[in-house]
ZADO-237615 format. One record per residue (C-alpha): residue number from 1; x, y, z. Coordinates in pm, whole numbers, plus 32768, in hexadecimal, padded with zeros to 4 digits. Example, Ala and Ser with C-alpha at 12.3 -4.5 7.8 and 13.67 -1.06 7.14 Angstrom:
 seq    X    Y    Z
   1 84CE 7E3E 830C
   2 8557 7F96 82CA
This chain:
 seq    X    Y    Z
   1 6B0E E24C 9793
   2 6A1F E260 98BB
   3 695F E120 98D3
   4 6813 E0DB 998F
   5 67FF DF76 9A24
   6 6682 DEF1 9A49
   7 6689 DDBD 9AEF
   8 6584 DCC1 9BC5
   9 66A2 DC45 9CB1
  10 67D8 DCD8 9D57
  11 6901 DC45 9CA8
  12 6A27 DC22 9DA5
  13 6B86 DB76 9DC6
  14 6AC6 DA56 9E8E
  15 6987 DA2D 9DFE
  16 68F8 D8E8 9DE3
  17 684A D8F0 9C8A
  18 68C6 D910 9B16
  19 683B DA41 9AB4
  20 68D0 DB0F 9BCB
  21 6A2C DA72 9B80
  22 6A05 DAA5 9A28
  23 6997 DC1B 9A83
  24 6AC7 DC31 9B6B
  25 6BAD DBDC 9A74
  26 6B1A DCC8 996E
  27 6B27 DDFE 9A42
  28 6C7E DDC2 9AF4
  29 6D01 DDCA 9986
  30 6C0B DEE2 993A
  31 6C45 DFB7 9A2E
  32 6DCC DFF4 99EB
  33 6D99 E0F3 98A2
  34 6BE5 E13D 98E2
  35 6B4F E1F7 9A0E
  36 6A51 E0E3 9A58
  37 6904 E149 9B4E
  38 685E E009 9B86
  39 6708 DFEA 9C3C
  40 66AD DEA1 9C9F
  41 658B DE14 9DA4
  42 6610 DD2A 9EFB
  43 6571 DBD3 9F48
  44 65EE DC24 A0BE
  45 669B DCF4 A1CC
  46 67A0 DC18 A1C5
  47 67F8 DC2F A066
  48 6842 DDA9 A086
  49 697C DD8E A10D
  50 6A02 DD33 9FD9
  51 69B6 DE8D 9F32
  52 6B1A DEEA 9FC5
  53 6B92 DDF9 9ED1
  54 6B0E DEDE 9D78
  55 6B6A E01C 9E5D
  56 6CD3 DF7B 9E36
  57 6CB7 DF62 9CCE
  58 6C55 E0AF 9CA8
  59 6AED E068 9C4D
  60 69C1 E14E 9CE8
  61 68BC E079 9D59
  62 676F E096 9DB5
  63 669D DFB0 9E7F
  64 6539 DF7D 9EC2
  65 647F DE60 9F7D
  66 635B DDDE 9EA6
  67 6247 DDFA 9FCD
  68 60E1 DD79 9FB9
  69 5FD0 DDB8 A07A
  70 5ED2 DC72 A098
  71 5E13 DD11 9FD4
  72 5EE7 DD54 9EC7
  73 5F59 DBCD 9ED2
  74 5E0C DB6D 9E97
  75 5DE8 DC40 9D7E
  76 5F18 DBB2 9CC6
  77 5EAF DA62 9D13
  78 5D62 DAB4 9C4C
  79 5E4B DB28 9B17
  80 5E2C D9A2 9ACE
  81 5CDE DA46 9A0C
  82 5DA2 DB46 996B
  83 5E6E DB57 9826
  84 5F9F DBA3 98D8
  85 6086 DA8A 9970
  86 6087 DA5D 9AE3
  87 621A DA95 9B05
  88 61F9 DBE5 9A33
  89 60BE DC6A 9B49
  90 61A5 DBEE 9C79
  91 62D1 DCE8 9C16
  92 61C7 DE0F 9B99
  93 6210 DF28 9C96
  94 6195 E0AA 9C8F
  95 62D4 E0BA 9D66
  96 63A4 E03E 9C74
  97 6340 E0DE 9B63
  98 6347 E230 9C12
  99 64CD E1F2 9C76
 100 6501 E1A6 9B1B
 101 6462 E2F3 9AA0
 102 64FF E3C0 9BAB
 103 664E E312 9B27
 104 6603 E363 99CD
 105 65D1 E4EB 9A14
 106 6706 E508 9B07
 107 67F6 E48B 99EB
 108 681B E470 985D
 109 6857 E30A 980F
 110 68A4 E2A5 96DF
 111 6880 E119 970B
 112 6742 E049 97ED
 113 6795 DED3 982D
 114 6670 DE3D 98BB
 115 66C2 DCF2 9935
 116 65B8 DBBE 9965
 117 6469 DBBE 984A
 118 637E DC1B 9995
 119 642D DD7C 99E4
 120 63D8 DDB3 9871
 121 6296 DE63 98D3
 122 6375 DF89 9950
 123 63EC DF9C 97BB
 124 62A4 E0AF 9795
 125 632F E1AC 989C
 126 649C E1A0 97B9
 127 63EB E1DD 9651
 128 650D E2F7 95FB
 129 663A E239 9665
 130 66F1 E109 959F
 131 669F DFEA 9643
 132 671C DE4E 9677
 133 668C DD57 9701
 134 6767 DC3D 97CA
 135 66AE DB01 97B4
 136 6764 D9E6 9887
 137 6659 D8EA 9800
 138 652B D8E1 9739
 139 640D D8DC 981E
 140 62E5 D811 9752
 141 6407 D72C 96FA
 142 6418 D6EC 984B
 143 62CD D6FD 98B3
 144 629B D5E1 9787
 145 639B D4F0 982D
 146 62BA D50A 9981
 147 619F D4C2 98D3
 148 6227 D3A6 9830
 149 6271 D2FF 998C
 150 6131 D33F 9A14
 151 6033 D247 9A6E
 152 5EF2 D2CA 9B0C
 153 5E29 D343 9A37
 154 5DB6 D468 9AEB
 155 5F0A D4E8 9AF9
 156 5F3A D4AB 9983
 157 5E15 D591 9948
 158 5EAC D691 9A17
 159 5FE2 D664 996B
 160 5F67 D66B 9819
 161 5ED7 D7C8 982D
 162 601A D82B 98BE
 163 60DB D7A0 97B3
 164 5FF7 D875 96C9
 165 6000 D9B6 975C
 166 6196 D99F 97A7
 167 61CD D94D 9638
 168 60D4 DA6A 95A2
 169 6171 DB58 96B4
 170 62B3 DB01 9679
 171 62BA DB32 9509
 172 61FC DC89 9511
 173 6312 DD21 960D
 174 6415 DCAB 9559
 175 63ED DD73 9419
 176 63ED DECC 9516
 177 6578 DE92 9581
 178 6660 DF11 9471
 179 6730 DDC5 94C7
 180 66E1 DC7E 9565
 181 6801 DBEA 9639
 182 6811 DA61 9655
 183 68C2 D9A3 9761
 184 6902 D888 963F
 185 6901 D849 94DF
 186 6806 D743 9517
 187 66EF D85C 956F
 188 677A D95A 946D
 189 670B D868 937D
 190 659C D7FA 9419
 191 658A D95C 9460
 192 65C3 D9E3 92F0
 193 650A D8BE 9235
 194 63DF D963 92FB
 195 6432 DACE 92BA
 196 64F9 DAD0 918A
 197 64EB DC57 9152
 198 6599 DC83 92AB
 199 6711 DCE4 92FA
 200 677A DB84 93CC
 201 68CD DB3B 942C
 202 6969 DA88 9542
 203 6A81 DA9B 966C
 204 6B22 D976 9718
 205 6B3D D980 9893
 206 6C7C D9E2 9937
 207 6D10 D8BE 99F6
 208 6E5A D8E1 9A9D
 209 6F3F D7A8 9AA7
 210 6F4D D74F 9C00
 211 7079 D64D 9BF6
 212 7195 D65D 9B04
 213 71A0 D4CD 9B1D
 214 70D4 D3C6 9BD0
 215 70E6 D35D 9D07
 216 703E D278 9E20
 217 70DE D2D8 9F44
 218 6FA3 D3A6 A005
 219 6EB2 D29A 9F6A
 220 6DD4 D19F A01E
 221 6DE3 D04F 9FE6
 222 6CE0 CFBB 9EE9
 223 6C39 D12A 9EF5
 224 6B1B D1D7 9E16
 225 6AB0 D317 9E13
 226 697A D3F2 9D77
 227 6984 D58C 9D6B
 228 6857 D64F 9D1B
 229 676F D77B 9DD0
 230 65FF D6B9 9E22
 231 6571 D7D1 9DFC
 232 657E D742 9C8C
 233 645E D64A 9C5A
 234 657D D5A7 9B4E
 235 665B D552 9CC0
 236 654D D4B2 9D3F
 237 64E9 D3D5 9C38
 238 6650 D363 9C08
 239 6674 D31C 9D5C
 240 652C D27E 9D86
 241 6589 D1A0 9C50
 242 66A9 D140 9CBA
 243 666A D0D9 9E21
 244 653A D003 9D9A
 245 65D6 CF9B 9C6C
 246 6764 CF68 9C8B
 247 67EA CF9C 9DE4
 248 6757 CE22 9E38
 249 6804 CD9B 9CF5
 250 6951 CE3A 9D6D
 251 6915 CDDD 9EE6
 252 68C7 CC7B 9E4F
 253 6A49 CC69 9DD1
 254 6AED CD36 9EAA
 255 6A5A CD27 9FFA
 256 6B38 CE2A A0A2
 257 6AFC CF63 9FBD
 258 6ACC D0A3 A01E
 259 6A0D D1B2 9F90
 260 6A16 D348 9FB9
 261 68FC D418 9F70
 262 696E D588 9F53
 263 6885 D6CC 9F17
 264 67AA D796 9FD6
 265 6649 D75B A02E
 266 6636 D5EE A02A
 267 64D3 D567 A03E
 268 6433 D4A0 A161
 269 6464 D33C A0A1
 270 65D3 D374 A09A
 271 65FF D38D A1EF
 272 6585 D232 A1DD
 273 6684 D1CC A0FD
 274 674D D217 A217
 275 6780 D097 A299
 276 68A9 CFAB A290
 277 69B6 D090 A193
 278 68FE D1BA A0FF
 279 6953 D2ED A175
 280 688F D429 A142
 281 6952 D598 A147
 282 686A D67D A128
 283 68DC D7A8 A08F
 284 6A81 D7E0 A087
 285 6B3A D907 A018
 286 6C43 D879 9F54
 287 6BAD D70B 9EC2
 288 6D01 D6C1 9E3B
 289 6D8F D67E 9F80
 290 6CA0 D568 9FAC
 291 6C9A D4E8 9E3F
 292 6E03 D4A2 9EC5
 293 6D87 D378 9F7F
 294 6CC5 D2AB 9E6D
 295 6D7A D1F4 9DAE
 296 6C4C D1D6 9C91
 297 6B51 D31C 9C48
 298 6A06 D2A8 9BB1
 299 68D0 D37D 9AFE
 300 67B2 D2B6 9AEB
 301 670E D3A2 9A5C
 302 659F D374 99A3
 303 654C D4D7 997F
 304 6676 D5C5 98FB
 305 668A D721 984C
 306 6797 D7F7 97DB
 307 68DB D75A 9877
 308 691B D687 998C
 309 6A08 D786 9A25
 310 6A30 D66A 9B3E
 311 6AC9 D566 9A5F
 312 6BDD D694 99EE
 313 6C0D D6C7 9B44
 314 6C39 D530 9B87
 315 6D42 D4FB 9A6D
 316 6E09 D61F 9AB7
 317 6E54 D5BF 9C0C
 318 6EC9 D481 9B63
 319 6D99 D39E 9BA6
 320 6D40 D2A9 9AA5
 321 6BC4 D2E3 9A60
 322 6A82 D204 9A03
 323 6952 D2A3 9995
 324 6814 D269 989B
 325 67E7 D2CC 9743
 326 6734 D40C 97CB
 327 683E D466 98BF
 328 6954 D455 979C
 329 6894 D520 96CC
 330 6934 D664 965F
 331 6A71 D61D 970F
 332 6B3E D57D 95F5
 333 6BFA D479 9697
 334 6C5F D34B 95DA
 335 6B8C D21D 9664
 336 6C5F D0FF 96F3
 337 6DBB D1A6 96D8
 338 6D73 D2F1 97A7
 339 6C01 D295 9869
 340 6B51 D15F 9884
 341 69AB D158 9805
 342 68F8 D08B 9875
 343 6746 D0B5 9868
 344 66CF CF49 9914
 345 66F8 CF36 9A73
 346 67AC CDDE 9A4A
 347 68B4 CE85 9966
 348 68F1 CFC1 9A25
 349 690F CEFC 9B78
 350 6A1B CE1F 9AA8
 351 6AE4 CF48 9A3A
 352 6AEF CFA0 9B6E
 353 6B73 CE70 9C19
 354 6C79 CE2E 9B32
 355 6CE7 CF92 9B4C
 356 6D17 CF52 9CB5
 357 6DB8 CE14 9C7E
 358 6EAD CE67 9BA3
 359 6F8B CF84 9BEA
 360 7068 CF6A 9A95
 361 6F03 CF9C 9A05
 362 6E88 D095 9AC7
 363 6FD8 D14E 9A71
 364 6FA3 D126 9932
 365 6E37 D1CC 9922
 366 6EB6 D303 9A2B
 367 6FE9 D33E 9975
 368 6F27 D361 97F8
 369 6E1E D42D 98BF
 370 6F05 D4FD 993C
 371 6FC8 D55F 980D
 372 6E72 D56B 9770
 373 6E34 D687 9845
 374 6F8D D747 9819
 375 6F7C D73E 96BB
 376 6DBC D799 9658
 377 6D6B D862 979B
 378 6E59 D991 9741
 379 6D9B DAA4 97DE
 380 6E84 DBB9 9750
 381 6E0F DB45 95EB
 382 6CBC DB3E 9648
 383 6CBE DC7D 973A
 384 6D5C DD15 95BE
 385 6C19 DCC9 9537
 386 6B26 DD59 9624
 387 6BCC DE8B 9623
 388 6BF3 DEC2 94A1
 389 6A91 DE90 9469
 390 6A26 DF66 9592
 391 6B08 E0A2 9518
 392 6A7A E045 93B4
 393 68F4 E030 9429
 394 692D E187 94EF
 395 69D2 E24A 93D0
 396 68A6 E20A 9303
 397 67BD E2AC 9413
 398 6680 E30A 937B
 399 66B5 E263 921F
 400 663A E104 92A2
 401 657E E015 91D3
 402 6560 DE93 91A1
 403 65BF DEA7 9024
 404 66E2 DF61 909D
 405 6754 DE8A 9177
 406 6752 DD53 90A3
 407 6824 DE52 8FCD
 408 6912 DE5F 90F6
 409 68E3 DCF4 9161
 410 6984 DC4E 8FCC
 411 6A76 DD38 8FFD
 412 6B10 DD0B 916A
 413 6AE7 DB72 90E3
């Protein structure tokens, strides 16, 4: 099949966010029996280097920069009065959308996947083609959890009317996509107990098993460490939450720990974290190498969609986890025996203590997580999946309809 690839961000080997490892994943598997064309906009000059990596693959890409003139960021700013939510108006483009159509009458595709709700708005310009959409979380979902944690009330207001329009938006461009894509079961389900006429399914991550069994040997003494892009709002509250909230309770115990902050982007305030033992990175290109020094990986996270791709990552490097509620969601681990959950910062900082503690313990959790990993994240069974339905949804070009696909959708179940 020839596949067109729609996406907000550049997915790469290295990339330091979910999505773009999830997309990475998808199209190195992709790519081996489709001819895949994928267009995709760059956050920087630095980040096009790692085109060469798709080239490699076989993929043909397509890059654009997603320039604004003042003007034009004042205008989106104003969108705050508009119907349409702000994230969808930052990634419209005439650009875009003219690459897109000048893709669309070089080749015959017979499959779109449009990845990320906002890029949605291209969906109009591909009206004659079978479409998916890849969501790697549900946006108002999201946008919910931030307005549950806010406090001013200004900001609440703000985020209220965002909430709205991402919700209303997010439903009406979902029933346009012949298929909707989840990253989780989790947001299958929200997704189709909002949309029950739509064709929902989902597709675990690939994670590859780093370690074949667990070892210390490269590992810091009394160590922690924390993964995530801050580009992500959901980085920075975890962080934030757990400086304020935990770090002191674990300092309080166990004076000489140490604490790794890797991902790109890190925000002014955690620089500051930056006395006694924390260490910020910075953006790395391979994050396993310095998960390899903690001895403990935490997720603090208070905001969380889809799934935390970070966590996978964590466990199959053989590095017993503690998270929230919210940052175990979707992932399917067994609570206790293969993570620890913890959602008070007196319990979490606890976990975490006794994990460093107790090495026969902290075996204990790394080797269940580990074998966790090996035996749910199979990405050959899930790759099976995604290709199926995408050589199904293209053979019915042209003869698309919601009734249909619930049809389609009993009988694949």
């Amino acid at each position: 099949m020839k596949i067109l690839v729609v996406t907000a961000f550049l997915p790469y080997a290295s990339v330091d966010h979910a999505g773009g490892k999830v997309s990475y994943a998808l199209l190195s598997s992709l790519c081996l029996d489709h001819d895949i064309t994928l267009i995709s906009f760059l956050r920087s000059q630095e980040e096009s280097k790692h085109v060469v990596d798709l080239e490699n693959l076989g993929v043909k890409v397509r890059t654009l920069y997603s320039r604004r003139s003042f003007a034009r960021k004042v205008l989106d700013r104003l969108s705050i009065f508009t119907f349409i939510p702000l994230r969808c108006v930052l990634h419209r483009s005439s650009d875009m959308a003219a690459e897109i159509q000048r893709s669309v009458n070089e080749m015959d595709f017979d499959l779109v996947q449009i990845e990320y709700t906002q890029m949605a708005i291209y969906s109009r310009l591909l009206s004659s083609l079978p479409k998916v959409l890849l969501k790697f979380d549900i946006q108002f979902d999201v946008m919910r959890q931030r307005l549950r944690l806010c406090r001013n009330w200004f900001s609440r207001l703000l985020l209220s009317w965002e909430f709205w329009k991402l919700k209303r938006w997010e439903m009406a461009v979902c029933m346009n996509f012949d298929h909707i894509l989840c990253a989780s079961k989790h947001d299958a389900d929200l997704l189709q107990s909002c949309l029950p006429g739509a064709d929902i399914s989902f597709m675990k991550p690939y994670v590859q098993p780093a370690v074949d069994f667990i070892t210390e040997e490269n590992a810091e003494a009394r160590s922690v460490a924390y993964l995530g892009g801050f580009m992500n709002p959901r980085n920075v509250y975890a962080m934030n939450y757990f400086f304020d909230e935990i770090w002191p309770l674990i300092l309080k115990e166990i004076p000489d720990a140490v604490m790794y902050v890797i991902g790109s982007s890190p925000p002014p305030r955690a620089w500051s974290y930056m006395k006694g033992r924390v260490h910020v990175t910075g953006f790395v290109d391979d994050p396993r190498k310095h998960l390899a020094k903690a001895l403990v990986f935490v997720a603090p996270m208070r905001i969380a969609g889809g799934i935390m791709v970070k966590i996978l990552e964590a466990m199959s490097v053989g590095k017993p986890v503690v998270t929230t509620t919210l940052g175990a969601k979707g992932i399917g681990a067994l609570p206790g025996k293969e993570l620890l959950i913890a959602d008070e910062p007196v319990r979490f900082a606890e976990a975490v203590v006794r994990l460093l503690v107790d090495k026969k313990y902290r075996r204990e959790i790394a080797c269940a997580g580990l074998e966790f990993i090996k035996r749910e994240y199979n990405w050959k069974r899930s790759f099976r999946h995604v290709d199926e339905l995408y050589k199904e949804i293209a053979s019915n070009r042209g003869s698309f309809s919601h009734s249909a696909a619930r049809e389609k959708k009993k009988e694949r179940s």
